[in-house]
C-alpha positions as a Markdown table, in Angstrom:
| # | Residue | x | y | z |
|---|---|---|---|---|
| 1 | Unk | -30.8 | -6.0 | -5.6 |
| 2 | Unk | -27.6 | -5.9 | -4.5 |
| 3 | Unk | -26.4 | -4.0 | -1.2 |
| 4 | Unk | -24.6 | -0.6 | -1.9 |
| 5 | Unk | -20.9 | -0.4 | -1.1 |
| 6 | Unk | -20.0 | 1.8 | 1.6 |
| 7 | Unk | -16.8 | 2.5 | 2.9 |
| 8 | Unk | -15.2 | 2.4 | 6.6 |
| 9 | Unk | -12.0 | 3.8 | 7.8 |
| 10 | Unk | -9.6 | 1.4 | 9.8 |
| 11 | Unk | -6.7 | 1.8 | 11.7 |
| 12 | Unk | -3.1 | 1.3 | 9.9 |
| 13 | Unk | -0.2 | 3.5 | 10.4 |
| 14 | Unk | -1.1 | 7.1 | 8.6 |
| 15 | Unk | 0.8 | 7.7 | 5.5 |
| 16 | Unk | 3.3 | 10.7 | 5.2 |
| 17 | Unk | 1.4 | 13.8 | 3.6 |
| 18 | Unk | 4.6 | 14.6 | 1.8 |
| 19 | Unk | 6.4 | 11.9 | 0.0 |
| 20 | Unk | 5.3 | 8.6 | 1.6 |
| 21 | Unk | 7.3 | 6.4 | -1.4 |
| 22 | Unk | 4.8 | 3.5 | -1.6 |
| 23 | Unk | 7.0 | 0.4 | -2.5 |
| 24 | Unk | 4.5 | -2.5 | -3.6 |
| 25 | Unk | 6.4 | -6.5 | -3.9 |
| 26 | Unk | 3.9 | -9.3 | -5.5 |
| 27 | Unk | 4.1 | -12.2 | -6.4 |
| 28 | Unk | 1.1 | -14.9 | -6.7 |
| 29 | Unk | 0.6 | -15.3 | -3.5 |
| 30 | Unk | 2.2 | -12.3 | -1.2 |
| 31 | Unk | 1.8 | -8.4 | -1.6 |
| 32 | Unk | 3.6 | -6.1 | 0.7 |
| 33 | Unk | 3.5 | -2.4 | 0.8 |
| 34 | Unk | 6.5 | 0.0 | 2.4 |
| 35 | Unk | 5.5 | 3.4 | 2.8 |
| 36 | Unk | 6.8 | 6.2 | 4.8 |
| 37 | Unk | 4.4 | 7.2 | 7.6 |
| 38 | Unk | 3.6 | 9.9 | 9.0 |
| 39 | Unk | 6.1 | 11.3 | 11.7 |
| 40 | Unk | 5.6 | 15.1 | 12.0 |
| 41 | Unk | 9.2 | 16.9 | 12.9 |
| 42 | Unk | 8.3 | 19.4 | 15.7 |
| 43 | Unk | 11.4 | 21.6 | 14.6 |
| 44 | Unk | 10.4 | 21.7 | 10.8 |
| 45 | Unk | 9.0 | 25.3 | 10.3 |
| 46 | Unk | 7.6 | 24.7 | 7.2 |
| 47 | Unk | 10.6 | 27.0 | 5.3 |
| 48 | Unk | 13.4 | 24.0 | 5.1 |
| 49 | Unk | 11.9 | 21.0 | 3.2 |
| 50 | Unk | 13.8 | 18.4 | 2.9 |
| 51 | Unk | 14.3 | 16.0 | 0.2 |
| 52 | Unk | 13.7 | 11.3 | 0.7 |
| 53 | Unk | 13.9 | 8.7 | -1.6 |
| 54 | Unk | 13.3 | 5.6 | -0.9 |
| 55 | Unk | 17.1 | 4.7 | 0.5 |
| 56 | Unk | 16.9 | 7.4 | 3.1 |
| 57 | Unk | 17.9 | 5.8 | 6.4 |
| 58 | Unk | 16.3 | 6.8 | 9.6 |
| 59 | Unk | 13.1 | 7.1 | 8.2 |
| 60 | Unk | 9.7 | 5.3 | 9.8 |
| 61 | Unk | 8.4 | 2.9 | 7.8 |
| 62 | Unk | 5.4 | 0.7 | 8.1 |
| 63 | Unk | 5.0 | -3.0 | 6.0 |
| 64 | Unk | 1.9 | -4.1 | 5.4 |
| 65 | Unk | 1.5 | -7.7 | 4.5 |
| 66 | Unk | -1.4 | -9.8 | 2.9 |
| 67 | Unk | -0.5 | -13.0 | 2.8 |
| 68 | Unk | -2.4 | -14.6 | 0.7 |
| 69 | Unk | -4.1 | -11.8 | -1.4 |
| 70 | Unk | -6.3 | -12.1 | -4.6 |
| 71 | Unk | -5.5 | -8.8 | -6.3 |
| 72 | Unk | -4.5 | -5.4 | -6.7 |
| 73 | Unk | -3.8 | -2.5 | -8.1 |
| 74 | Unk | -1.8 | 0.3 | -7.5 |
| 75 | Unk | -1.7 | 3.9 | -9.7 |
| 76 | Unk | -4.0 | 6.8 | -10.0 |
| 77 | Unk | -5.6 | 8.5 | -8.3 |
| 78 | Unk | -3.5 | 11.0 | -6.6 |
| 79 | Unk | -4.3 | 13.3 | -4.1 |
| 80 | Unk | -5.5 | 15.9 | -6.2 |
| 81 | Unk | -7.8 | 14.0 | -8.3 |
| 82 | Unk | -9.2 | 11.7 | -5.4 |
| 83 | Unk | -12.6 | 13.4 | -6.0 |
| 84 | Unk | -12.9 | 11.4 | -9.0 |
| 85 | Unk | -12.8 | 8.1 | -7.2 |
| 86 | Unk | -16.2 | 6.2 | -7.2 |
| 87 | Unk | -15.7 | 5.9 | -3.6 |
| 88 | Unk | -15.1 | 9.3 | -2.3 |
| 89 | Unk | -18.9 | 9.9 | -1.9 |
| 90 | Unk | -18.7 | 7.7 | 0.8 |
| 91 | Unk | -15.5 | 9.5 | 2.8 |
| 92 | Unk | -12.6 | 7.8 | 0.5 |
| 93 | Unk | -10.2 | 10.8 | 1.2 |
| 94 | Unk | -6.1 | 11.2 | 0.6 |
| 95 | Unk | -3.1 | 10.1 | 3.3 |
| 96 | Unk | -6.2 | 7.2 | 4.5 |
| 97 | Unk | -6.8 | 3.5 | 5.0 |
| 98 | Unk | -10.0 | 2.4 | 4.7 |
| 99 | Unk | -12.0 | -0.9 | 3.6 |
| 100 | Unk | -14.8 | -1.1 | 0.9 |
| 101 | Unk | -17.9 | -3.2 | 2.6 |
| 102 | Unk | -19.9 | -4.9 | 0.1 |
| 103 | Unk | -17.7 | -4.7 | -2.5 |
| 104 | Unk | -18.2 | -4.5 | -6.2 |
| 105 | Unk | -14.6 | -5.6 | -6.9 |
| 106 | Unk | -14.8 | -8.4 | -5.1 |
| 107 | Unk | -18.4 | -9.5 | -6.6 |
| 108 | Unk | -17.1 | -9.1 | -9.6 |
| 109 | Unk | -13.9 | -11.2 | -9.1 |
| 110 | Unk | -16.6 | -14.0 | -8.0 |
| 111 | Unk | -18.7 | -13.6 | -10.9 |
| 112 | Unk | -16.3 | -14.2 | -13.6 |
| 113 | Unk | -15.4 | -17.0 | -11.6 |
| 114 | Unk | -18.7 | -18.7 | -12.1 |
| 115 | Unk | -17.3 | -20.0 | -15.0 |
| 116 | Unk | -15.0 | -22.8 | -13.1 |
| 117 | Unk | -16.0 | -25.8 | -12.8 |
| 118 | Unk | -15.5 | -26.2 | -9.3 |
| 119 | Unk | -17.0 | -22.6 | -8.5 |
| 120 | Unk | -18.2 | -22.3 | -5.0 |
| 121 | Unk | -19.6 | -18.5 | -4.3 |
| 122 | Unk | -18.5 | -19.1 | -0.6 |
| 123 | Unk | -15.0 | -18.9 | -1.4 |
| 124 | Unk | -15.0 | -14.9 | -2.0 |
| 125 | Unk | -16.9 | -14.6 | 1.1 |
| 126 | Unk | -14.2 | -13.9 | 3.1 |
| 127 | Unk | -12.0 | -11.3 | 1.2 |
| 128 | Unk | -11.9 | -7.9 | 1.9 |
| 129 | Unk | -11.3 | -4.8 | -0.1 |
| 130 | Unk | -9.2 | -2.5 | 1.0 |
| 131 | Unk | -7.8 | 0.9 | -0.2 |
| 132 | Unk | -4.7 | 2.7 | 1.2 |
| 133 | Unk | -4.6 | 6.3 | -0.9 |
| 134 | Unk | -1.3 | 8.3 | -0.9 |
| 135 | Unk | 0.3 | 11.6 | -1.5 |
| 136 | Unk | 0.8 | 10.6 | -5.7 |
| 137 | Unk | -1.3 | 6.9 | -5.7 |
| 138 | Unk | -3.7 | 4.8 | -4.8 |
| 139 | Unk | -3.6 | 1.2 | -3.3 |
| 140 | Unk | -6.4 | -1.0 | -3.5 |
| 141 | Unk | -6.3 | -5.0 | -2.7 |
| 142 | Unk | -8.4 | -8.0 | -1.9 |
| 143 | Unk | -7.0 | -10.3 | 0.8 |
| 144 | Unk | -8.3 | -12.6 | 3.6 |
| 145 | Unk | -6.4 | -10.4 | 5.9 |
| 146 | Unk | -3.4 | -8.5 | 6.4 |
| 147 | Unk | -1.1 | -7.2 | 9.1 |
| 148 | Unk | 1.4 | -4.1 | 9.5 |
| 149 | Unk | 4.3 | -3.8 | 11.2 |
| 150 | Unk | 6.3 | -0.6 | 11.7 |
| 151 | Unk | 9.9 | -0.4 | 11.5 |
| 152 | Unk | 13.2 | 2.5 | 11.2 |
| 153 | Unk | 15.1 | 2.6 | 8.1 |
| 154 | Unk | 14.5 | 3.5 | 4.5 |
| 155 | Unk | 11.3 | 1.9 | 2.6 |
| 156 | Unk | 13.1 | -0.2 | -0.2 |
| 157 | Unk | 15.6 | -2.1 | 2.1 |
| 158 | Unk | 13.3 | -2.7 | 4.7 |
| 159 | Unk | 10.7 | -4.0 | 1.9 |
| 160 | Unk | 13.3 | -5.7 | 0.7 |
| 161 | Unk | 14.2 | -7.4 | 4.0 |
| 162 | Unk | 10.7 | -8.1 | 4.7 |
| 163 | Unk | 10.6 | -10.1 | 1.5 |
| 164 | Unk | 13.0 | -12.0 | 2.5 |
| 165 | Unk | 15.6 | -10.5 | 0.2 |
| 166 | Unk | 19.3 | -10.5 | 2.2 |
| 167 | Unk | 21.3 | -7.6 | -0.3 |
| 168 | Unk | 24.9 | -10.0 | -0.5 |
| 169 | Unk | 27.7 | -9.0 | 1.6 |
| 170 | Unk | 30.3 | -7.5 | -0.5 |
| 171 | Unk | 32.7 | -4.7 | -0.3 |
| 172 | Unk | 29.9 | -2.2 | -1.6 |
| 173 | Unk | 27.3 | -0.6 | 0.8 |
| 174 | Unk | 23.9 | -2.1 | -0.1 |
| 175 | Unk | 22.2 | 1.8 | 0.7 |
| 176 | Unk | 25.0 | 3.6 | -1.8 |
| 177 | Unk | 24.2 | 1.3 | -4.5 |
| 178 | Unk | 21.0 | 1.9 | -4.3 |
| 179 | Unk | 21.1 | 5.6 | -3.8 |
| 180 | Unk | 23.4 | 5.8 | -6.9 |
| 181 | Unk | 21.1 | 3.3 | -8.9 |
| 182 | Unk | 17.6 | 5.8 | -8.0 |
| 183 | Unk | 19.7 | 9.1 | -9.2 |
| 184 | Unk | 20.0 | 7.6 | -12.7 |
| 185 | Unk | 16.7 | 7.2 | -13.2 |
C-alpha cells in the first residue's frame, strides 16, 4: 500500500499577497519563476493602492531556478478556489511554498515510465514535488533541486536576464517597449 502524501512548508521568499506577477521560462531542461515578493510598505494605509505590471522597476523580485526539472505546471487554482486543491487537507494554503512528500505526481511520472526499455525506478527517487501557490495561480514542479535568488527590478527583465536573455542595445529603452507592448494586450 502506498504511503499517503503529505505536505511540508519550506522556506522561499513569500509571494506578494497582491499582485505577485509569476513569470514562468522553460525549456527542456530549465524552469525559472520571477515573482514579486512580499515587501510590506509601512506608509501604505490601505486607501492608495497602487497599480504593477511586470515592467515596474524598483520592485523586489525573487528567481527561482530548477535546473534540471522534469515537469510542471502552472494555472489554476487561485487563491479563492485553493480549497479545492487535493492538497489543502494537508495545509496547502495561498501566498505559500511548500513540497509534496511522497508524491503521487512523481509516482506516476515513474510508472508510465515503466514502459522504457532501460527503466530504472531509482531514477525518480530523487525528485521532488514542489508547489508555490499565488495570489491568481498555482505553481507546481518536479526537480532534483532548486535554488532562489532575490533581486531589485521589475519581474520580466530580471527573468529575462536570468535566462540569459541581454534585450539589444538600441536607441529604444528596453522597460518602455515593454511597458507599451503589456498595455496592448
Amino acid at each position: 500500500m502506498p504511503t499517503a502524501e503529505t505536505l511540508l512548508a519550506i522556506d522561499l521568499p513569500l509571494s506578494s499577497a497582491g499582485a505577485p506577477l509569476p513569470h514562468v521560462f522553460a525549456d527542456e531542461g530549465k524552469l525559472l519563476v520571477a515573482y514579486l515578493i512580499d515587501r510590506p510598505n509601512p506608509s501604505f494605509d490601505g486607501t492608495n493602492p497602487r497599480s504593477v505590471s511586470a515592467v515596474t522597476t524598483n520592485q523586489s523580485v525573487a528567481i527561482l531556478t530548477a535546473d534540471p526539472y522534469l515537469a510542471f505546471q502552472f494555472g489554476p487554482p487561485n487563491d479563492e478556489a485553493i480549497s479545492g486543491h487535493r492538497l489543502y487537507g494537508q495545509g496547502l494554503r495561498p501566498n505559500g511554498a511548500f513540497e509534496v512528500l511522497n508524491s503521487s505526481w512523481i509516482a506516476s511520472l515513474e510508472d508510465a515510465n515503466r514502459v522504457h526499455s532501460s527503466h530504472r525506478p531509482e531514477l525518480f527517487s530523487d525528485y521532488r514535488h514542489l508547489i508555490l501557490t499565488f495570489h491568481d495561480s498555482t505553481l507546481e514542479f518536479i526537480a532534483e533541486s532548486f535554488s532562489s535568488s532575490l533581486h531589485e527590478g521589475a519581474v520580466l527583465p530580471t527573468l529575462m536576464e536570468a535566462v540569459g536573455h541581454r534585450a539589444p542595445v538600441h536607441h529604444i529603452n528596453p522597460v518602455r517597449f515593454l511597458d507599451r507592448l503589456w498595455r496592448r494586450s
